[in-house]
N, CA, C and O atoms as a GROMACS GRO file, in nm:
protein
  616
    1UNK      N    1  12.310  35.292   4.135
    1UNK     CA    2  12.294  35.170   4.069
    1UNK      C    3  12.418  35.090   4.068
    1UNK      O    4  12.524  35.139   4.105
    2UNK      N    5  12.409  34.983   4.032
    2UNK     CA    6  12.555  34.876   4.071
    2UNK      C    7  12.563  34.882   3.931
    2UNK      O    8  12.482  34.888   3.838
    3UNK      N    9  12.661  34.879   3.942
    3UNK     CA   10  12.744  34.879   3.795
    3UNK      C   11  12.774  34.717   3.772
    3UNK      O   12  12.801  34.630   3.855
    4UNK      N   13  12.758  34.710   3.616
    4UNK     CA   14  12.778  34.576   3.575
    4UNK      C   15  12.926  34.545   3.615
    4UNK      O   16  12.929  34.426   3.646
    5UNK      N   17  13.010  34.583   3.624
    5UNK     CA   18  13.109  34.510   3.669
    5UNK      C   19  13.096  34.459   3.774
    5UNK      O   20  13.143  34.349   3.804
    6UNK      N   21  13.022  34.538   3.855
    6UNK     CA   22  12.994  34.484   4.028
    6UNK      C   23  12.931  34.386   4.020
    6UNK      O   24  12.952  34.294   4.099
    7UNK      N   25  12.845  34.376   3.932
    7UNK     CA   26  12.724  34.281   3.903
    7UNK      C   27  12.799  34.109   3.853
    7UNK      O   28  12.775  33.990   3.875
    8UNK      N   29  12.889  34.182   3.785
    8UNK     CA   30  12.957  34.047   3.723
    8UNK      C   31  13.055  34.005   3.793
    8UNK      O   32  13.097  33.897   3.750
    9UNK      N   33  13.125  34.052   3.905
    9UNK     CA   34  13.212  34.064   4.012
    9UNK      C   35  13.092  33.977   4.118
    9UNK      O   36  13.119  33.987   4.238
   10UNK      N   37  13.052  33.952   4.107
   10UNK     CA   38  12.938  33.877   4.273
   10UNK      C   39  12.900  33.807   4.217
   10UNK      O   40  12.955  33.708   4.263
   11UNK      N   41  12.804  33.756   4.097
   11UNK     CA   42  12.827  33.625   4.036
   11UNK      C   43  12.940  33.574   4.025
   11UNK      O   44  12.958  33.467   4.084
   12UNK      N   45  13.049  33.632   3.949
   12UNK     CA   46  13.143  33.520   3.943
   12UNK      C   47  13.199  33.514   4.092
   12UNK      O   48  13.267  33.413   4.110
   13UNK      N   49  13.191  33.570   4.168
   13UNK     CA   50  13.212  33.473   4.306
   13UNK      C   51  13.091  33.368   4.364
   13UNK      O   52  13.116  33.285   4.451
   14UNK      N   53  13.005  33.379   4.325
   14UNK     CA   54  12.881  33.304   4.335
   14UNK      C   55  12.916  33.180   4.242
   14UNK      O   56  12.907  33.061   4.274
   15UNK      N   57  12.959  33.230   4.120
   15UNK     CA   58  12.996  33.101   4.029
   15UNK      C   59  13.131  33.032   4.128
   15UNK      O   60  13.123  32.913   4.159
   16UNK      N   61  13.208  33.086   4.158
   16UNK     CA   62  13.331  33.048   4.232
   16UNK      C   63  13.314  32.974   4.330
   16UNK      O   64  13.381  32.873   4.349
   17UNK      N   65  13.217  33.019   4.411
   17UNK     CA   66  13.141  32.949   4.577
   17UNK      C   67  13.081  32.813   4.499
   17UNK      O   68  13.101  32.708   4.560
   18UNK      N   69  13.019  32.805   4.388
   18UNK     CA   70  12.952  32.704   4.365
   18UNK      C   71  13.032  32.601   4.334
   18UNK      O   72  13.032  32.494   4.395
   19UNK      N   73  13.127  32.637   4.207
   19UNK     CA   74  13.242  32.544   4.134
   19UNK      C   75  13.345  32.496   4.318
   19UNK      O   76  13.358  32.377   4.346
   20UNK      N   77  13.394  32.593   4.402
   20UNK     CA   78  13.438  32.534   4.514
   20UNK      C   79  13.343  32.409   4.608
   20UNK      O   80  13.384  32.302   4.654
   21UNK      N   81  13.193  32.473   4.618
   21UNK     CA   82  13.137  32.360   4.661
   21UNK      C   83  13.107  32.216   4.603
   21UNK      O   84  13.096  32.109   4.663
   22UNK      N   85  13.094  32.253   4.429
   22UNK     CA   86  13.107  32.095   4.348
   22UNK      C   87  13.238  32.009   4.382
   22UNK      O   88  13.251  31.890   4.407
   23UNK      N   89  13.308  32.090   4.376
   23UNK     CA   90  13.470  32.027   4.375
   23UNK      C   91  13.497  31.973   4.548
   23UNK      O   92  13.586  31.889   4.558
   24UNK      N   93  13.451  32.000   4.634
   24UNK     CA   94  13.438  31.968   4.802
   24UNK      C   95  13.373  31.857   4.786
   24UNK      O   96  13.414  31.744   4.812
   25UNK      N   97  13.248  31.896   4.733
   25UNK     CA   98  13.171  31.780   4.705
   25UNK      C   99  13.224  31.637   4.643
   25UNK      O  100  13.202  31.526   4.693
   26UNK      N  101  13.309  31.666   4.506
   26UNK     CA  102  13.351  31.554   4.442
   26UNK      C  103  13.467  31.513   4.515
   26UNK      O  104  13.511  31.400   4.492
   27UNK      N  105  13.533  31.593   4.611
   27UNK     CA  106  13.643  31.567   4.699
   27UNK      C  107  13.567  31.439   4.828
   27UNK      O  108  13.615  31.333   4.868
   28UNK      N  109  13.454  31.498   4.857
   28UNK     CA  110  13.396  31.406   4.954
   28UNK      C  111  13.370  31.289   4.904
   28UNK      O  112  13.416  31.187   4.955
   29UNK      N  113  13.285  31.288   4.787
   29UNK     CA  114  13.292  31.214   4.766
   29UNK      C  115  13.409  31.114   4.667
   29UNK      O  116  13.394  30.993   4.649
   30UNK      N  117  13.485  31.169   4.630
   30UNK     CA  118  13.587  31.047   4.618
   30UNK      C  119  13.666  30.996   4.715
   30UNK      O  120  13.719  30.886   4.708
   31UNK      N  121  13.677  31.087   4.824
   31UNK     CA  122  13.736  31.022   4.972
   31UNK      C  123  13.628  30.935   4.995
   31UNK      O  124  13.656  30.830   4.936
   32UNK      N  125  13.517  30.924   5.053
   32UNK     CA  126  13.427  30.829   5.043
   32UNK      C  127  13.408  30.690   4.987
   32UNK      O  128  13.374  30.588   5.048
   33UNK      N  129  13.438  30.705   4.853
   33UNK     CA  130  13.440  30.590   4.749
   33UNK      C  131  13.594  30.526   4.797
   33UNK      O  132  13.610  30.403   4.800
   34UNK      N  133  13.701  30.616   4.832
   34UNK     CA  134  13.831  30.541   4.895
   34UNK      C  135  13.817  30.454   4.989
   34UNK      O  136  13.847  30.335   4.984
   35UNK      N  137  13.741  30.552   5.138
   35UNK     CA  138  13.743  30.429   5.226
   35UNK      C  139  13.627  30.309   5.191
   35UNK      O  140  13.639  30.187   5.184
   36UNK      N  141  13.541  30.374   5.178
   36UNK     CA  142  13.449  30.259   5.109
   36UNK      C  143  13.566  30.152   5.004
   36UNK      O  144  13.519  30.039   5.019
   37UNK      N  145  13.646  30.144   4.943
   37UNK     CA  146  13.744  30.105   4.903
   37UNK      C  147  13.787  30.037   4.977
   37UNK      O  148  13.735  29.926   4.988
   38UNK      N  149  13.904  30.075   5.062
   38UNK     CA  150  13.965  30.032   5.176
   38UNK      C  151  13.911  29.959   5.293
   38UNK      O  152  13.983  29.914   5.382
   39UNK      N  153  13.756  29.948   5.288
   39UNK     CA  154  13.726  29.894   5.403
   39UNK      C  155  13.710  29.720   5.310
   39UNK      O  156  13.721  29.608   5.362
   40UNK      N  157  13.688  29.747   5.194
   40UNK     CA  158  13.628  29.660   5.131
   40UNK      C  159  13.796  29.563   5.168
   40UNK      O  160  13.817  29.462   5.235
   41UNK      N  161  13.862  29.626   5.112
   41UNK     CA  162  14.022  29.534   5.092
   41UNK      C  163  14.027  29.512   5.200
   41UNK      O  164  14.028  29.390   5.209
   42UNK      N  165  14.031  29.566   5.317
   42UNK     CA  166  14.058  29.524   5.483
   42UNK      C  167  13.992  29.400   5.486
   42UNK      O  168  14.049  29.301   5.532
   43UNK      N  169  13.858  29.394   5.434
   43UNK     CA  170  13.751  29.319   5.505
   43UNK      C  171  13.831  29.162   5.404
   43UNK      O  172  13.865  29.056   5.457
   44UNK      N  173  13.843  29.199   5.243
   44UNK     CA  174  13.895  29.078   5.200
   44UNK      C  175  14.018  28.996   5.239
   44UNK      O  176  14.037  28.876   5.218
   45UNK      N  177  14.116  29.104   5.313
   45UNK     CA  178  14.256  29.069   5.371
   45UNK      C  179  14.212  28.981   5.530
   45UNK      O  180  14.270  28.878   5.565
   46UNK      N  181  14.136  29.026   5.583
   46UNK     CA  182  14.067  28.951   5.680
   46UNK      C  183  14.034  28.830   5.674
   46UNK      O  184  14.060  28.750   5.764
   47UNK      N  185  13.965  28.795   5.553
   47UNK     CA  186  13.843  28.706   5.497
   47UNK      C  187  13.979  28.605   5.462
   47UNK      O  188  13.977  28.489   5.502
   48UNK      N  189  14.099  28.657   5.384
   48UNK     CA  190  14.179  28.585   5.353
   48UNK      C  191  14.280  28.508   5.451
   48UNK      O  192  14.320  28.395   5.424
   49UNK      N  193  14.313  28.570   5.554
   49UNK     CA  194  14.367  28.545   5.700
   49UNK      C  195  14.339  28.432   5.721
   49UNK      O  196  14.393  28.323   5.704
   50UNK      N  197  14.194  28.490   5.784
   50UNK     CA  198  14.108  28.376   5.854
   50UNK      C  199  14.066  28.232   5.778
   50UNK      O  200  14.036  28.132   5.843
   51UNK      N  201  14.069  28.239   5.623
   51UNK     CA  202  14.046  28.126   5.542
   51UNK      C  203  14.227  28.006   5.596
   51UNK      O  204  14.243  27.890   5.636
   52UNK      N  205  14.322  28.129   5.560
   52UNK     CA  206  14.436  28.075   5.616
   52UNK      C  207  14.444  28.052   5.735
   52UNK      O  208  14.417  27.933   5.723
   53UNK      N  209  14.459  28.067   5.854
   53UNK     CA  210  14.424  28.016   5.918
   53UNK      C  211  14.360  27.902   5.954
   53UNK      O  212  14.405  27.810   6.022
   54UNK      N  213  14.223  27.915   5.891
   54UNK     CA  214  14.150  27.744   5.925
   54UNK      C  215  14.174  27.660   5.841
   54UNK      O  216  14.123  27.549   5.849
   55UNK      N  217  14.268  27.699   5.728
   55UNK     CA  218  14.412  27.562   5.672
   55UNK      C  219  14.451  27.523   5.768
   55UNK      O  220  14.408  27.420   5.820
   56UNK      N  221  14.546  27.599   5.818
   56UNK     CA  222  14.662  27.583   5.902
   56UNK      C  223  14.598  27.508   6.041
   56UNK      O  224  14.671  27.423   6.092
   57UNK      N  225  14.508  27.524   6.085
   57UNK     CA  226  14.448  27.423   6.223
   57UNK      C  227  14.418  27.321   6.134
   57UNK      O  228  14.490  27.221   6.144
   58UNK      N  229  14.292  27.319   6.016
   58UNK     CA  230  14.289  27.171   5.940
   58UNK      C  231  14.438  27.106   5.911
   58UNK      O  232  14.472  26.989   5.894
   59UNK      N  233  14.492  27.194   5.911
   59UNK     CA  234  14.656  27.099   5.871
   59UNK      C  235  14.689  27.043   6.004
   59UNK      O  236  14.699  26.921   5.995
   60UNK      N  237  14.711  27.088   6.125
   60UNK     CA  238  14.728  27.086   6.238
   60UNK      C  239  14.635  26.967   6.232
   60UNK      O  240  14.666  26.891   6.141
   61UNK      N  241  14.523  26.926   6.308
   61UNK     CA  242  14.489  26.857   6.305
   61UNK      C  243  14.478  26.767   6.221
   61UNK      O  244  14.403  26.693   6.286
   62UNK      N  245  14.500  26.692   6.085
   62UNK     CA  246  14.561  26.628   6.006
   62UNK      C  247  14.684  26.564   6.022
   62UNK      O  248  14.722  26.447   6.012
   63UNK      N  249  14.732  26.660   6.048
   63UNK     CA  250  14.911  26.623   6.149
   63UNK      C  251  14.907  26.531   6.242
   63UNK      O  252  14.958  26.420   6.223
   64UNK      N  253  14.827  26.574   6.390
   64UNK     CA  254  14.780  26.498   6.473
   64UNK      C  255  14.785  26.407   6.474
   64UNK      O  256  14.858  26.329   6.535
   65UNK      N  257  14.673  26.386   6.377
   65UNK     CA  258  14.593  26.234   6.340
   65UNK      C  259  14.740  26.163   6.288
   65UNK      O  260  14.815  26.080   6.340
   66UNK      N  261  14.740  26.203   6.219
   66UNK     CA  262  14.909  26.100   6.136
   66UNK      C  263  14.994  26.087   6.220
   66UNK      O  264  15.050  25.978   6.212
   67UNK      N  265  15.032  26.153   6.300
   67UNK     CA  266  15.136  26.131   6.434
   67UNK      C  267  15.074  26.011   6.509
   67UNK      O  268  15.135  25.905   6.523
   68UNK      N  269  14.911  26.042   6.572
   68UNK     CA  270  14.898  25.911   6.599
   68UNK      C  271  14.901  25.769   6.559
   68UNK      O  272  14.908  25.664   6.622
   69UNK      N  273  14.893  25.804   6.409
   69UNK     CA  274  14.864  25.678   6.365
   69UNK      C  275  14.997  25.612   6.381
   69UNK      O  276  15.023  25.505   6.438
   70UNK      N  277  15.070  25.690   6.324
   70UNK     CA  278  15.239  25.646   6.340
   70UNK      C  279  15.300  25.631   6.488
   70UNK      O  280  15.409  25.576   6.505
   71UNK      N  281  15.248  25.667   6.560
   71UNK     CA  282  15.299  25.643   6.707
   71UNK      C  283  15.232  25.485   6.721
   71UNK      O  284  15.288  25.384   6.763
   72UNK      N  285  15.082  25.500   6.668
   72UNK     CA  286  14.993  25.351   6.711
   72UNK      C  287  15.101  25.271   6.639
   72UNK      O  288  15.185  25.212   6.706
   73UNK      N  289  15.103  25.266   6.472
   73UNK     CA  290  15.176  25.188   6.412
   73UNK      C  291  15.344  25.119   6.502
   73UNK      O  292  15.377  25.001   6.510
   74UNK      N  293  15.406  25.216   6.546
   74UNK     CA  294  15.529  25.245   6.543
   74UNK      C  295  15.534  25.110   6.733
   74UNK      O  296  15.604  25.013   6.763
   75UNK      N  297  15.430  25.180   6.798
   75UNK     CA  298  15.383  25.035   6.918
   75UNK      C  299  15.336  24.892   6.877
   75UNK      O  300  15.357  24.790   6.942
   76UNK      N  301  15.288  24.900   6.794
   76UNK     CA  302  15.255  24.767   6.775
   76UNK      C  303  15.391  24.697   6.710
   76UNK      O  304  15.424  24.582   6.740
   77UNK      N  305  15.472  24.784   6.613
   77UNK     CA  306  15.551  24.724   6.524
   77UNK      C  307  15.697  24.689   6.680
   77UNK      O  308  15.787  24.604   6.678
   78UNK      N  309  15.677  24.752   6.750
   78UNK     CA  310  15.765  24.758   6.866
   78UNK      C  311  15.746  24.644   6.970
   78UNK      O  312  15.834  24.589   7.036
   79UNK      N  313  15.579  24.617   6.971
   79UNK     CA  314  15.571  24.485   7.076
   79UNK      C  315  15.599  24.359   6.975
   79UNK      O  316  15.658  24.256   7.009
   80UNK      N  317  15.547  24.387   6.847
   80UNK     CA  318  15.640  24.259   6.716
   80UNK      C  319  15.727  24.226   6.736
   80UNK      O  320  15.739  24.104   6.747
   81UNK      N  321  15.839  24.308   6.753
   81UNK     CA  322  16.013  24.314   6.760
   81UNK      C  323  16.004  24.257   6.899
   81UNK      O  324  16.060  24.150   6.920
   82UNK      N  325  15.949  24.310   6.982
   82UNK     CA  326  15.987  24.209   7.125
   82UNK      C  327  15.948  24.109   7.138
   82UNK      O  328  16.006  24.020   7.201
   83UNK      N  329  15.842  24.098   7.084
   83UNK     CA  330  15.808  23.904   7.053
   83UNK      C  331  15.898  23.806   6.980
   83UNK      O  332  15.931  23.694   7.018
   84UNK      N  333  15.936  23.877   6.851
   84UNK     CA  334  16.024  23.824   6.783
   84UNK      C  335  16.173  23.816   6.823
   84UNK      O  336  16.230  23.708   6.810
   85UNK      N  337  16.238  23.921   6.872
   85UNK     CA  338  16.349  23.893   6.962
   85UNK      C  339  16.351  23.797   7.093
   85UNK      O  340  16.458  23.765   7.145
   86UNK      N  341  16.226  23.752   7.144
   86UNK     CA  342  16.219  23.648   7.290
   86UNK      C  343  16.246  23.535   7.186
   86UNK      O  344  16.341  23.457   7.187
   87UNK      N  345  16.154  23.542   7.104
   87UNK     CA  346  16.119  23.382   7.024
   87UNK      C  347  16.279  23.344   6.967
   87UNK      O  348  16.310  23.227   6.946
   88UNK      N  349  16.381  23.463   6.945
   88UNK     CA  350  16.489  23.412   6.854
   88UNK      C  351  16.550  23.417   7.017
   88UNK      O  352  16.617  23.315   6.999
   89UNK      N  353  16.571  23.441   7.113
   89UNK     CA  354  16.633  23.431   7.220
   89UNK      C  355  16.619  23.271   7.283
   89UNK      O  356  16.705  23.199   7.333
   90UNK      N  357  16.525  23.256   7.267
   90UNK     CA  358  16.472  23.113   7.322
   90UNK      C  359  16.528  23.025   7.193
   90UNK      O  360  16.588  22.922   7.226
   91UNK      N  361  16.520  23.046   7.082
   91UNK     CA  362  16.542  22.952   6.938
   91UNK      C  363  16.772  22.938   6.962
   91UNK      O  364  16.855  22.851   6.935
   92UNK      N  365  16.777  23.086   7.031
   92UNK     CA  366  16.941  23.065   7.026
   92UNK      C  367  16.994  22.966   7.136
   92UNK      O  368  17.105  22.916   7.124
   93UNK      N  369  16.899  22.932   7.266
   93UNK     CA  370  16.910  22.912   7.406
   93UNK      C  371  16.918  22.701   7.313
   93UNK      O  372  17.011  22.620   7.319
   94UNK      N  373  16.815  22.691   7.260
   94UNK     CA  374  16.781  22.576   7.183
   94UNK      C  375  16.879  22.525   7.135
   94UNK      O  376  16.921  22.421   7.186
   95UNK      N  377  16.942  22.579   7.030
   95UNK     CA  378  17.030  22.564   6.909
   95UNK      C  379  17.155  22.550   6.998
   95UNK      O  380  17.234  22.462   6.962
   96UNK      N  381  17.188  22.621   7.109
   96UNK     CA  382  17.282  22.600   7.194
   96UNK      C  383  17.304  22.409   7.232
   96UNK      O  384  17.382  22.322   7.195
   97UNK      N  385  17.212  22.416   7.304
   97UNK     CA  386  17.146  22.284   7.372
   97UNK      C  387  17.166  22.184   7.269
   97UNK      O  388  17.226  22.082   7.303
   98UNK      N  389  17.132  22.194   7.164
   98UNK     CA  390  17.119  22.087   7.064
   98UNK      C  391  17.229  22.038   7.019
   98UNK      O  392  17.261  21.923   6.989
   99UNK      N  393  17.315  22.195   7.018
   99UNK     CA  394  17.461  22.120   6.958
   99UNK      C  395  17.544  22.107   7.091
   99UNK      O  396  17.649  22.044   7.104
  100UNK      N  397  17.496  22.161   7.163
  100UNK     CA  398  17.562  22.022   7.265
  100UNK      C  399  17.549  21.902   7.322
  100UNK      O  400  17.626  21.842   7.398
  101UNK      N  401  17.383  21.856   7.254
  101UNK     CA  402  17.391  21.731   7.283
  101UNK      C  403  17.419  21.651   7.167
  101UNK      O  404  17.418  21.528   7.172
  102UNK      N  405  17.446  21.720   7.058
  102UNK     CA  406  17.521  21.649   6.934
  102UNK      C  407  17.653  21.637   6.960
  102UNK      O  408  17.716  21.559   6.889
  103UNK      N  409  17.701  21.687   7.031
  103UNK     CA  410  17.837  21.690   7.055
  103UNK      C  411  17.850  21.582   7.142
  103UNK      O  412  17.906  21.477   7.110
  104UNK      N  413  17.797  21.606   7.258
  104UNK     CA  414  17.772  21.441   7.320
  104UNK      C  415  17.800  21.311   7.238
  104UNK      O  416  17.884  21.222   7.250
  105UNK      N  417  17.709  21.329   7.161
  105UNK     CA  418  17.643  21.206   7.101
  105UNK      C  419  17.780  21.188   7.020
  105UNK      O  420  17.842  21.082   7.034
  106UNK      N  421  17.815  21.263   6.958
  106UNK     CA  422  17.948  21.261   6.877
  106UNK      C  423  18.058  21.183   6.986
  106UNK      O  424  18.110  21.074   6.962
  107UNK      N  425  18.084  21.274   7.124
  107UNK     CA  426  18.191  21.211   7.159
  107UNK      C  427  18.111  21.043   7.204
  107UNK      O  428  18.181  20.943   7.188
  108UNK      N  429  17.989  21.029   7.250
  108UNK     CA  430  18.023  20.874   7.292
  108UNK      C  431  17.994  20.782   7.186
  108UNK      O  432  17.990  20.663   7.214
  109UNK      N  433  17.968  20.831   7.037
  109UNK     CA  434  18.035  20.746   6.953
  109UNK      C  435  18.151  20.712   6.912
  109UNK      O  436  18.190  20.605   6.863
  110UNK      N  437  18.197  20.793   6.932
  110UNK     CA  438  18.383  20.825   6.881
  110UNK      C  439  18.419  20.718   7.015
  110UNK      O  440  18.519  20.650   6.992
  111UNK      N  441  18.367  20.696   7.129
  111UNK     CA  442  18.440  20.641   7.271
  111UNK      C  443  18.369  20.527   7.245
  111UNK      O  444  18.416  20.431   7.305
  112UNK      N  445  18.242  20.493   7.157
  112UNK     CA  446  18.191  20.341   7.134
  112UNK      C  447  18.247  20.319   7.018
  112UNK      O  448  18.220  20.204   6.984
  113UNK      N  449  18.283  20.349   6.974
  113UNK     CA  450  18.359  20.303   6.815
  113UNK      C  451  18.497  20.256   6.888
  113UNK      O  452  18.505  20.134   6.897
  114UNK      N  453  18.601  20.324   6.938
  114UNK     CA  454  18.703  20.253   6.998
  114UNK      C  455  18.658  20.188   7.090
  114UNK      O  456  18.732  20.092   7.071
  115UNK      N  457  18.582  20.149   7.198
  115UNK     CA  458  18.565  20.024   7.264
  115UNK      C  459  18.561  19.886   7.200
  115UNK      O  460  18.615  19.788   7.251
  116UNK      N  461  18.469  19.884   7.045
  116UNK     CA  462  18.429  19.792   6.999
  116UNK      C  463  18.580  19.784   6.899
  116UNK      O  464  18.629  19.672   6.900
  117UNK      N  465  18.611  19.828   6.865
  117UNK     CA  466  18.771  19.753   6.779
  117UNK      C  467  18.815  19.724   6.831
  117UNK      O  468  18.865  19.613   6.815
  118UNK      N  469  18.838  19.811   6.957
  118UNK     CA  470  18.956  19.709   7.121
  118UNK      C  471  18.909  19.568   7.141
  118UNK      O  472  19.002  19.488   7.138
  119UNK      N  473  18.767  19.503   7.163
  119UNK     CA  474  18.709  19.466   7.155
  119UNK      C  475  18.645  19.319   7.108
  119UNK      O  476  18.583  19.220   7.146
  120UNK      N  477  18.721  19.394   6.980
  120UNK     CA  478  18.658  19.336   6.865
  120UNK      C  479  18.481  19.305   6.852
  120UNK      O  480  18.409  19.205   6.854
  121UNK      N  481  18.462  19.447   6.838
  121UNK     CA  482  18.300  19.460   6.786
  121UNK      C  483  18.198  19.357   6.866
  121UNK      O  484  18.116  19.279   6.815
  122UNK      N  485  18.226  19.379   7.005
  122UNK     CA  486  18.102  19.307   7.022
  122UNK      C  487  17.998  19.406   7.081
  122UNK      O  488  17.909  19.346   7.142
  123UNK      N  489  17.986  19.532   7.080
  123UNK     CA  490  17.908  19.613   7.077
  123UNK      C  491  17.868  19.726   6.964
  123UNK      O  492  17.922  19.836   6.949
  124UNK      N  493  17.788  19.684   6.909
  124UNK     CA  494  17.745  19.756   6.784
  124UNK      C  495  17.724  19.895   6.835
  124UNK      O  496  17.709  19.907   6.957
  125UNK      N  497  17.722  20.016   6.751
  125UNK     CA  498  17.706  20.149   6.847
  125UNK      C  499  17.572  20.175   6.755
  125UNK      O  500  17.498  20.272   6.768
  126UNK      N  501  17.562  20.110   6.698
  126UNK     CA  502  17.363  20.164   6.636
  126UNK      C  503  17.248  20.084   6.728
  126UNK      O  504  17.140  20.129   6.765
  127UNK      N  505  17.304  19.956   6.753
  127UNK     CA  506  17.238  19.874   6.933
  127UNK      C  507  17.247  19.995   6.994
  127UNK      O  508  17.149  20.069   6.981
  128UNK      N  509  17.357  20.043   7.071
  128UNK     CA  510  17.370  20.124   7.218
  128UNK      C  511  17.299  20.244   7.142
  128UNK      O  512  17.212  20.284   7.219
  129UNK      N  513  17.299  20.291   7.069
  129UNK     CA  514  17.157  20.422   7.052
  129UNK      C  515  17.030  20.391   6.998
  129UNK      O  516  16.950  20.484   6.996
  130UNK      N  517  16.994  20.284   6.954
  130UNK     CA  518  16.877  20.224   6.964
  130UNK      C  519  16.847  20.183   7.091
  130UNK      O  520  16.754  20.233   7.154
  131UNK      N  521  16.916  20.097   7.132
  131UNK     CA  522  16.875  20.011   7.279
  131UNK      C  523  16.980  20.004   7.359
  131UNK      O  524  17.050  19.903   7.368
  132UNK      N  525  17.007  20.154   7.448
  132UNK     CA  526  17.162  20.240   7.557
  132UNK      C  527  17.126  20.106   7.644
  132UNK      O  528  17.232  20.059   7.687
  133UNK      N  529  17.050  20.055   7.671
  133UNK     CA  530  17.028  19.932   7.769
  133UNK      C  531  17.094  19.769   7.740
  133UNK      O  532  17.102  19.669   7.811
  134UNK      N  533  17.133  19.796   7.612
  134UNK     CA  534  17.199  19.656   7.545
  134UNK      C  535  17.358  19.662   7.565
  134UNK      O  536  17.451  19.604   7.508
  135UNK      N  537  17.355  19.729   7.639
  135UNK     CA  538  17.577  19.769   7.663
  135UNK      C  539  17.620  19.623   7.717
  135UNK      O  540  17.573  19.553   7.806
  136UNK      N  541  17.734  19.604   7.624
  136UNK     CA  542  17.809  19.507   7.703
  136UNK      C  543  17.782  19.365   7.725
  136UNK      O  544  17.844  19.282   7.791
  137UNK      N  545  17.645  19.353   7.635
  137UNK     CA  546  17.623  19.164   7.656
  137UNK      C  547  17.483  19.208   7.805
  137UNK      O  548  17.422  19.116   7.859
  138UNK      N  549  17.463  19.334   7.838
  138UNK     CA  550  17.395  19.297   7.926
  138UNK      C  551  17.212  19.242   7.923
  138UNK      O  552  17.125  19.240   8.010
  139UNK      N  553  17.216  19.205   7.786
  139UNK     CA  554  17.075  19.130   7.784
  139UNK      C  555  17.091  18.994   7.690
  139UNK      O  556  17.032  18.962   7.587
  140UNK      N  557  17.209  18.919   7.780
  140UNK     CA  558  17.240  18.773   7.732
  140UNK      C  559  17.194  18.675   7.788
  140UNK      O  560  17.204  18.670   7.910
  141UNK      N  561  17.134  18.574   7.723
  141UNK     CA  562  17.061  18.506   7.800
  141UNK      C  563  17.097  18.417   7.950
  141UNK      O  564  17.214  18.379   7.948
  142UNK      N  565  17.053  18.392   8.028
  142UNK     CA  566  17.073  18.386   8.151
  142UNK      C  567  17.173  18.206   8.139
  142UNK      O  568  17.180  18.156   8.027
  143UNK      N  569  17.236  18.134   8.254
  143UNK     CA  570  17.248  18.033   8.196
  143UNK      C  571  17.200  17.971   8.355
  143UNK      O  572  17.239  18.018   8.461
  144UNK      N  573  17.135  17.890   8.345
  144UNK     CA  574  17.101  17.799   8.459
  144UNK      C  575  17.183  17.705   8.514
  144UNK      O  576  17.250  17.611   8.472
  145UNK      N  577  17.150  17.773   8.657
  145UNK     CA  578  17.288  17.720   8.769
  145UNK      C  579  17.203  17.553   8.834
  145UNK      O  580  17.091  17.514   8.868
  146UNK      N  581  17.378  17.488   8.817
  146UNK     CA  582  17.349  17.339   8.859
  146UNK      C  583  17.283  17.344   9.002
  146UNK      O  584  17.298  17.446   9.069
  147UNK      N  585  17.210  17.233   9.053
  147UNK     CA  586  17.160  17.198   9.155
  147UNK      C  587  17.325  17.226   9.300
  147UNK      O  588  17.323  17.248   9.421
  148UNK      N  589  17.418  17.211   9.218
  148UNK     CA  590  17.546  17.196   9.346
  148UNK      C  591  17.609  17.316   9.354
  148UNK      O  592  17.688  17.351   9.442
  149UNK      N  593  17.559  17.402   9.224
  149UNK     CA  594  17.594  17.563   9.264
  149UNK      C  595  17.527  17.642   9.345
  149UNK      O  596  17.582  17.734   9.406
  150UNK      N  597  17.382  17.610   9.356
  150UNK     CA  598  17.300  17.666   9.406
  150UNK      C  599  17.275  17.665   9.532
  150UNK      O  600  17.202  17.745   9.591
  151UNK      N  601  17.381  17.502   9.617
  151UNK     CA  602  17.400  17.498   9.721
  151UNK      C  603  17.458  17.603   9.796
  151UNK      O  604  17.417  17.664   9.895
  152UNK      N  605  17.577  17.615   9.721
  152UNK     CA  606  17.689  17.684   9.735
  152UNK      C  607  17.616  17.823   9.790
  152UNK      O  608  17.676  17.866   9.888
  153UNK      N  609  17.524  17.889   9.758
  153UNK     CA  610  17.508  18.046   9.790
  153UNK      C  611  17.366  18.014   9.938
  153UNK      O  612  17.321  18.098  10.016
  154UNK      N  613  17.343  17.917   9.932
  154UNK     CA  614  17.217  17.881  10.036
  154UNK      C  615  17.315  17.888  10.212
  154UNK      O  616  17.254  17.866  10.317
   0.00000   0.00000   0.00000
């Protein structure tokens, strides 16, 4: 007959086999519940990437766009400036011109002002720039030549 010790000696390894297989078990399964864990965080670290990411191209393209606009802006404001620099090129070419024909005008008053004191004023200098054709008496009335002068040139 087996003796109760024997008896209680093979259960408690039976109890032992069992308590080892619960504990394998709760081992499996809490490794389990880990990667199940871990896949979960992978998958959110992913999810988070990729959200970043399609910032970073929406930013990118955002960028783009504003570069162009500023390049468009930056041409137009550039053919402005060259319009506006011809127009003041031509306005300096002008202003040149002008004061040199003021200067003119200056010296042949200054040279009709002393003619007429030499003179004695018989040429007004507001006549000769009203009417440059009135110099000198040359629209005085004519005087009609005698019948015996007129021989003279026949």
């Amino acid at each position: 007959m087996a003796s109760p010790s024997a008896t209680s000696s093979g259960s408690s390894r039976i109890g032992q086999s069992q308590s080892e297989e619960d504990l394998q078990a709760l081992m499996n399964q809490r490794k389990q519940k880990r990667m199940l864990s871990n896949r979960e965080s992978a998958r959110r670290s992913r999810m988070r990437k990729q959200k970043h990411l399609d910032d970073l191209t929406a930013q990118v393209s955002q960028l783009r766009k504003e570069n162009g606009q500023i390049l468009t802006a930056l041409s137009v404001t550039t053919q402005h400036y060259v319009g506006v620099e011809a127009e003041n090129s031509v306005l300096r070419a002008q202003t040149m011109e002008l004061t040199a024909t003021l200067q003119s005008l200056r010296q042949i008053l200054h040279y009709m002002r002393g003619i007429g004191s030499a003179i004695g004023d018989l040429v007004q200098p507001s006549d000769s720039f009203v009417r440059p054709w009135n110099l000198m008496g040359a629209n005085q009335p004519m005087m009609m030549a005698s019948a015996d002068t007129s021989q003279l040139y026949c």
